[in-house]
KOLBA-356178 format. One line per field, with one value per residue (C-alpha): residue number from 1; residue in one letter; x, y, z. Coordinates in nm, 2 decimals. Layout:
# residues N
k <- NUM_...
r <- A_...
X <- X_...
Y <- Y_...
Z <- Z_...
# end
This chain:
# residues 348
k <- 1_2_3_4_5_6_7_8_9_10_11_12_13_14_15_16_17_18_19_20_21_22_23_24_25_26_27_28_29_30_31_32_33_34_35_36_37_38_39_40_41_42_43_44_45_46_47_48_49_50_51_52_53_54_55_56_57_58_59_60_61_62_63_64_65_66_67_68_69_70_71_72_73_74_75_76_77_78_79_80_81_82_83_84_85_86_87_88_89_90_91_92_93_94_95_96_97_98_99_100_101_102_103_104_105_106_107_108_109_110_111_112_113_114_115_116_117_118_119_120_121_122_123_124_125_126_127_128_129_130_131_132_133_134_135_136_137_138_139_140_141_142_143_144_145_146_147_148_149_150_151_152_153_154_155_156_157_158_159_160_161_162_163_164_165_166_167_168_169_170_171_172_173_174_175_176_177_178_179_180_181_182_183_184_185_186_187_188_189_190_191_192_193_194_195_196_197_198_199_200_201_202_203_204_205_206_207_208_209_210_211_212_213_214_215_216_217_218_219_220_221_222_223_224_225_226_227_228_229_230_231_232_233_234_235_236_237_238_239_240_241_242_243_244_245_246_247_248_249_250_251_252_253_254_255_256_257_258_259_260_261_262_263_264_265_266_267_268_269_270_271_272_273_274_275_276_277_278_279_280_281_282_283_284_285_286_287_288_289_290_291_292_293_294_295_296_297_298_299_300_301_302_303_304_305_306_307_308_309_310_311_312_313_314_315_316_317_318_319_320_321_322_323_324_325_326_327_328_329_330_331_332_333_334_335_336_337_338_339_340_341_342_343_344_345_346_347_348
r <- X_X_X_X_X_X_X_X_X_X_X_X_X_X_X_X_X_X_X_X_X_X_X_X_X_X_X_X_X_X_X_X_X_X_X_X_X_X_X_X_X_X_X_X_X_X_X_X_X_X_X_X_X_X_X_X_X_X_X_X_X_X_X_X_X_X_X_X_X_X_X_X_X_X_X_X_X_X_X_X_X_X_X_X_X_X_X_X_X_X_X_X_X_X_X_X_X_X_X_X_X_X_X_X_X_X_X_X_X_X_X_X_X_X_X_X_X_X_X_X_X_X_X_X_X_X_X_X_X_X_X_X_X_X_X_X_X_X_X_X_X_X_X_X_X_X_X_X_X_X_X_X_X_X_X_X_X_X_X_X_X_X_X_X_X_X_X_X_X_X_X_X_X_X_X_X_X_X_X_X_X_X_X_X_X_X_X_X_X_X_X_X_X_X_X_X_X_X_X_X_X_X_X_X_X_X_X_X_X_X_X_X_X_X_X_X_X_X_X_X_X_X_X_X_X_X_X_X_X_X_X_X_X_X_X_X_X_X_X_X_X_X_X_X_X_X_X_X_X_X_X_X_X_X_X_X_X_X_X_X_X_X_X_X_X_X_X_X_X_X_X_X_X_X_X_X_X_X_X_X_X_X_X_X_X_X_X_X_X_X_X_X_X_X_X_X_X_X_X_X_X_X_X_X_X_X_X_X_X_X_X_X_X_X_X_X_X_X_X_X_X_X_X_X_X_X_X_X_X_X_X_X_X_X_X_X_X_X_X_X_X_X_X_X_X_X_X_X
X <- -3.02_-2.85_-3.02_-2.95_-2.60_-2.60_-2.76_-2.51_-2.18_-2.33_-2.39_-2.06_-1.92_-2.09_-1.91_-1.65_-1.28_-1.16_-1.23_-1.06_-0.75_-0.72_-0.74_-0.42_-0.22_-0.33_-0.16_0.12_0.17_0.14_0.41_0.72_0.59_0.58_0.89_1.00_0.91_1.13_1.42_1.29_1.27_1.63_1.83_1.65_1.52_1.17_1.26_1.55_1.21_1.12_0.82_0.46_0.30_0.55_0.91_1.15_0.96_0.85_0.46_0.56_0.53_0.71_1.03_1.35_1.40_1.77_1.80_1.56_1.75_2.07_2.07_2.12_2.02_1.75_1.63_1.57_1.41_1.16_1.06_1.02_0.82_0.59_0.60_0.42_0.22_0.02_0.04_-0.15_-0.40_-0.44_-0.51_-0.78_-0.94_-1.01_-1.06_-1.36_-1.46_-1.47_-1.65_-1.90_-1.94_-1.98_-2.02_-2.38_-2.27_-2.30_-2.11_-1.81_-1.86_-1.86_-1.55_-1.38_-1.43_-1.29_-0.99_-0.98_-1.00_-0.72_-0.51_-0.59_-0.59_-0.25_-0.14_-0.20_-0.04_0.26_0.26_0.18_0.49_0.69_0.55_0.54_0.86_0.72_0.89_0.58_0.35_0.64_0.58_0.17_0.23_0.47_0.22_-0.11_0.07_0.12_-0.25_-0.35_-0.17_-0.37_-0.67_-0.59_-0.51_-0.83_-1.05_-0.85_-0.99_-1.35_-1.39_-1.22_-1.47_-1.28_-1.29_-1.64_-1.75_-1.53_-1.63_-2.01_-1.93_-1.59_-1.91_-2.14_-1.83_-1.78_-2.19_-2.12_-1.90_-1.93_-1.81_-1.49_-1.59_-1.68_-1.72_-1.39_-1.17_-1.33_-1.21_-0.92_-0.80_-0.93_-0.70_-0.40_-0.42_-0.43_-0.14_0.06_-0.04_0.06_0.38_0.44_0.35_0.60_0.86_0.77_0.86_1.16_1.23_1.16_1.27_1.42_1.81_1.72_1.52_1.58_1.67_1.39_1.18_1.40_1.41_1.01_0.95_1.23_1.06_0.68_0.85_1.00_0.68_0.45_0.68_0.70_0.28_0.26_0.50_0.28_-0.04_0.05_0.19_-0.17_-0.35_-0.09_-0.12_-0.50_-0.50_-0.28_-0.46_-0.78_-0.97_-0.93_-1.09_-0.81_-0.88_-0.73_-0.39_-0.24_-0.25_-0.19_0.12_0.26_0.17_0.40_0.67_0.73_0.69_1.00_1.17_1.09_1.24_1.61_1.53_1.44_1.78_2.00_1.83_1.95_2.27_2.39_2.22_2.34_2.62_2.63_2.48_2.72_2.75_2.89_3.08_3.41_3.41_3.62_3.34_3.23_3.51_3.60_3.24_3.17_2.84_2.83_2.57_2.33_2.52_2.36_2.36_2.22_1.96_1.88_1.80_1.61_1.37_1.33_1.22_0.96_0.86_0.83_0.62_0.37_0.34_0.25_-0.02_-0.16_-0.16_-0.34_-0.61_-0.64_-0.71_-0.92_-1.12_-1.15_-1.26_-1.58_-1.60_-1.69_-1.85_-2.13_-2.11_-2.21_-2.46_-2.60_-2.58_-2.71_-3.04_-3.34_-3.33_-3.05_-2.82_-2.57_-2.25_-2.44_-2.29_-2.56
Y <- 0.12_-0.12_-0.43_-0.31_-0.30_-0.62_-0.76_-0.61_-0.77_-1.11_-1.09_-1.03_-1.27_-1.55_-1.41_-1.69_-1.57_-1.74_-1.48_-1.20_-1.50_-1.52_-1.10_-1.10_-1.37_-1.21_-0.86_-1.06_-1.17_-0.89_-0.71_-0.91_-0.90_-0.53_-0.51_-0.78_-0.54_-0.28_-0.46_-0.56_-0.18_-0.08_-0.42_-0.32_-0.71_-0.60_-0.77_-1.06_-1.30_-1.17_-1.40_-1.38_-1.62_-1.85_-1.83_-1.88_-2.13_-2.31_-2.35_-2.07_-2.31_-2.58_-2.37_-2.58_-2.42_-2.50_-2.26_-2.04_-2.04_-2.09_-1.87_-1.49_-1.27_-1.12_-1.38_-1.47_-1.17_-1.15_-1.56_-1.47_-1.18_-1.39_-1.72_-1.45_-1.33_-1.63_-1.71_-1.36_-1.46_-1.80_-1.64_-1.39_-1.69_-1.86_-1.56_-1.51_-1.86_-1.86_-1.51_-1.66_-1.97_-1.84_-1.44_-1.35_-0.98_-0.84_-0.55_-0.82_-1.05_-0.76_-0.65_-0.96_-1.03_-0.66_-0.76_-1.13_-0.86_-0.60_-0.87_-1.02_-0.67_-0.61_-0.94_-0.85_-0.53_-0.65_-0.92_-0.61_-0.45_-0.75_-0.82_-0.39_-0.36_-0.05_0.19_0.37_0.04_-0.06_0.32_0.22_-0.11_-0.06_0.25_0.03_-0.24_-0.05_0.09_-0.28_-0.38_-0.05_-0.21_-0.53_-0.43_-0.20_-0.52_-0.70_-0.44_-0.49_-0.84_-0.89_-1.01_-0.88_-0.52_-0.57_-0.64_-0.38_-0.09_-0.09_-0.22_0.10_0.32_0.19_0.19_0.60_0.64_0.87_1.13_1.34_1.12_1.35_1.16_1.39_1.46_1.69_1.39_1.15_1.41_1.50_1.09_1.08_1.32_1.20_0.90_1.07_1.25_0.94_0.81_1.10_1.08_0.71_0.81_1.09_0.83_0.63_0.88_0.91_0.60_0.56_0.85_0.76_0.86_1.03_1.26_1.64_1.77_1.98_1.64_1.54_1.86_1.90_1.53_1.62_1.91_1.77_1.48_1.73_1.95_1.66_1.55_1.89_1.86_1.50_1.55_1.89_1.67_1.34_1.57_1.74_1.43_1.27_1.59_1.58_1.20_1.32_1.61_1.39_1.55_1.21_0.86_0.64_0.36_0.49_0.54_0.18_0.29_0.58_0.60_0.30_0.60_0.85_0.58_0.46_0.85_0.89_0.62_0.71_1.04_0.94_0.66_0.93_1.14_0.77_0.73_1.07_1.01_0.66_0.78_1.07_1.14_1.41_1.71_1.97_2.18_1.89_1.70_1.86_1.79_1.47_1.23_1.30_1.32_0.97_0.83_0.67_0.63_0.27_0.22_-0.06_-0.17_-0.41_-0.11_0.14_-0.07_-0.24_0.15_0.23_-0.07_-0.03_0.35_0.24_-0.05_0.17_0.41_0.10_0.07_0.43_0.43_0.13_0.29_0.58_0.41_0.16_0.49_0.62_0.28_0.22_0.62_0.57_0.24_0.43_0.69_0.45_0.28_0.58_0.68_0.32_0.30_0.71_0.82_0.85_1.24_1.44_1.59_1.90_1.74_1.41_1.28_1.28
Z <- 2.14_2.38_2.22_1.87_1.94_2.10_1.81_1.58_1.80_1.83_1.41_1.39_1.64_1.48_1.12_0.97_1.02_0.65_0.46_0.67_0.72_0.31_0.27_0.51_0.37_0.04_0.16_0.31_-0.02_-0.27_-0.07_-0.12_-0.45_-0.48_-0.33_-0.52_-0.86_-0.73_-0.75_-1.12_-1.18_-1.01_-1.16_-1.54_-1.50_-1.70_-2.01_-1.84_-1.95_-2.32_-2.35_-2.14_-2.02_-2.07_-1.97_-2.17_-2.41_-2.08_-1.89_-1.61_-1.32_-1.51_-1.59_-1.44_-1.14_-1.08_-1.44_-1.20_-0.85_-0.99_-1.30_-1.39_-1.09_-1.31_-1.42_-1.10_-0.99_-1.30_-1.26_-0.89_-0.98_-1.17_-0.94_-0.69_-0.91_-0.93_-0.59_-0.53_-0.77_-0.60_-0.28_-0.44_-0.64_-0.32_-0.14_-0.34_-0.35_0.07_0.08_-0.13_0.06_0.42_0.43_0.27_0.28_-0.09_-0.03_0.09_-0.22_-0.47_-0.29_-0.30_-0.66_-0.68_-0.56_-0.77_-1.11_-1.00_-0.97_-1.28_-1.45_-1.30_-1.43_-1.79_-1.75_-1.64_-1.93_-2.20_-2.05_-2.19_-2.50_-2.61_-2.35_-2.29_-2.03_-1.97_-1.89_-1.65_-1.46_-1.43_-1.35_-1.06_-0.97_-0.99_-0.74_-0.43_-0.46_-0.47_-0.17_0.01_-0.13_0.00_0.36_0.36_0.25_0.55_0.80_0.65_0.69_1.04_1.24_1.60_1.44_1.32_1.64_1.86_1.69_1.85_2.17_2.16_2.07_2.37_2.57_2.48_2.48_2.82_2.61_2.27_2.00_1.84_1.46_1.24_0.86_0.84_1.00_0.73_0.45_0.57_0.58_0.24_0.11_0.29_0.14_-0.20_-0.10_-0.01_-0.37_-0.59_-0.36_-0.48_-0.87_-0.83_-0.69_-0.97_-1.22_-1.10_-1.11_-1.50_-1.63_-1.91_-2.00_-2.28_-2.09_-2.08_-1.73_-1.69_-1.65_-1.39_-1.19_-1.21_-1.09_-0.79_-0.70_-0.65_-0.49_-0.23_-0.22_-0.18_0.12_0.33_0.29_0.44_0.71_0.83_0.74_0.96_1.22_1.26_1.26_1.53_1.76_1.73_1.83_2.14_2.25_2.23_1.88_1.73_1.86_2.02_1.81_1.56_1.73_1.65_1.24_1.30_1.51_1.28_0.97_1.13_1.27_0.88_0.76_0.98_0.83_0.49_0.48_0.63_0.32_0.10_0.22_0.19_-0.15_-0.31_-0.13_-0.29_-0.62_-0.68_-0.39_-0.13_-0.21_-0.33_0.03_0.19_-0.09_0.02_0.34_0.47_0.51_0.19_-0.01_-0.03_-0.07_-0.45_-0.63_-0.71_-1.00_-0.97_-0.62_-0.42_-0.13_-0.42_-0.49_-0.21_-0.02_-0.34_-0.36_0.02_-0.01_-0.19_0.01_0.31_0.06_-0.01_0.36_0.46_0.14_0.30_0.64_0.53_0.33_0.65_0.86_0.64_0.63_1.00_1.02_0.79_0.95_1.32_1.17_1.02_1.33_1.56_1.28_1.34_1.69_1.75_1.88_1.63_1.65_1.43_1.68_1.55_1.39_1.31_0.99_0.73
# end
């Protein structure tokens, strides 16, 4: 077993580090342009560019950009929106193009080119939300974003070639103790991360409810959001208590202490958010602090806490799928790496 694991670090020491270099600086740049979409959504800046491809008349990369930088403030955040757009794309082209080139891997090529069409796909939806100017293509394209940016990070994790290559030598380094990996920890990841992404489409309701819109929509959305909270708070708070108390491997601490740090931050953001949209709630509103406070719609501080609520969101979704990625990732590993004979807990 010793010399198959050696064999498998030395494979993927000798793996090329482009195409885990372009996955990154394709996640570093689909978040500013998630985040960048928020503000799109909290400015109404969807339709500030009424034609798609083109802007305004113009080639999209040939628009003037003093007009751009120097223009309407959404118009600048819709041409930006774009302008990253194809940058992403860019960056998935030749993420592809590398991949292809210098990792033989079919499950990494077929990923890659995975991640070329969701950009592509998400692309056209954003452009059918122009041309229909459709509330309701806005809601699924600002939902289908953040999942890509999960993706994204995930594919990161899979072609690193230093994580590729620590995971056997952390499992001959723990070969002396009972490996705590188990099916229920892989499942239980799994469905966090679904959590955190019906939290994000329930953010994103609420986000495009539209003002015509009975209250009962509103109050529904509200209370899912809230419900769906309470359950991730309890469910983070397990998994971080069974990393301390030792039921979970400690390679997985970096993502998921970062997980429960943001989660923190989220909810006082979620609390800030309500507050500056709505005002205090109705308990407090008489009190002397609150009394003098004013809901400023479409503020720069309304929507600047707004769009970074569900910033923060994109980054816990991505944390969770990254945990449950580098979960299977051991898991496979130790099912690689374990004796011929099928031991009690073994993963099947």
């Amino acid at each position: 077993m010793a010399n198959r694991q050696s064999a498998v670090v030395a494979q993927h020491d000798r793996m090329s580090p482009w195409p885990f270099r372009l996955a990154v600086m394709l996640s570093c740049v689909t978040f500013p342009l998630i985040s960048i979409g928020g503000l799109v959504t909290s400015y109404d800046a969807g339709m500030a560019v009424p034609d798609w491809p083109n802007t305004y008349g113009y080639n999209l990369l040939l628009y003037p950009y003093t007009t751009w930088l120097f223009g309407p403030w959404d118009l600048f955040l819709e041409h930006g929106h774009r302008l990253l757009g194809v940058l992403a794309g860019l960056f998935a082209m030749g993420l592809v193009a590398v991949t292809y080139r210098v990792d033989s891997r079919r499950p990494a090529r077929i990923a890659t080119v995975a991640a070329l069409v969701a950009v592509t796909a998400q692309g056209g939806l954003g452009g059918a939300r122009v041309l229909l100017d459709d509330r309701q293509l806005a809601m699924l394209h600002g939902c289908v974003g953040p999942a890509f940016f999960a993706y994204c990070v995930a594919l990161a994790s899979c072609l690193s070639p230093k994580w590729q290559s620590l995971v056997p030598k952390l499992l001959g380094a723990h070969s002396d103790r009972k490996m705590l990996l188990d099916q229920k920890l892989r499942r239980f990841t799994l469905l966090l991360a679904l959590l955190f992404y019906v939290q994000l489409v329930l953010g994103a309701q609420l986000r495009h409810i539209p003002v015509t819109a009975g209250p009962w929509l509103f109050n529904m959305s509200l209370l899912l959001h809230l419900t769906n909270a309470v359950l991730l708070t309890l469910s983070v708070t397990v998994l971080g208590l069974s990393l301390r108390r030792g039921r979970v491997e400690p390679e997985l601490r970096p993502v998921v202490s970062a997980m429960a740090v943001l989660l923190c931050i989220q909810l006082v953001l979620g609390v800030t958010t309500w507050v500056v949209k709505y005002g205090w709630p109705y308990w407090f509103a008489q009190s002397l602090f609150a009394a003098s406070f004013t809901v400023h719609a479409k503020s720069m501080t309304q929507t600047g806490i707004a769009t970074l609520h569900m910033a923060v969101g994109s980054l816990i979704l991505a944390a969770a799928v990254l945990t449950h990625v580098q979960t299977r990732q051991l898991l496979r590993a130790q099912l690689r790496n374990a004796p011929r004979q099928t031991t009690p807990g073994m993963v099947k």
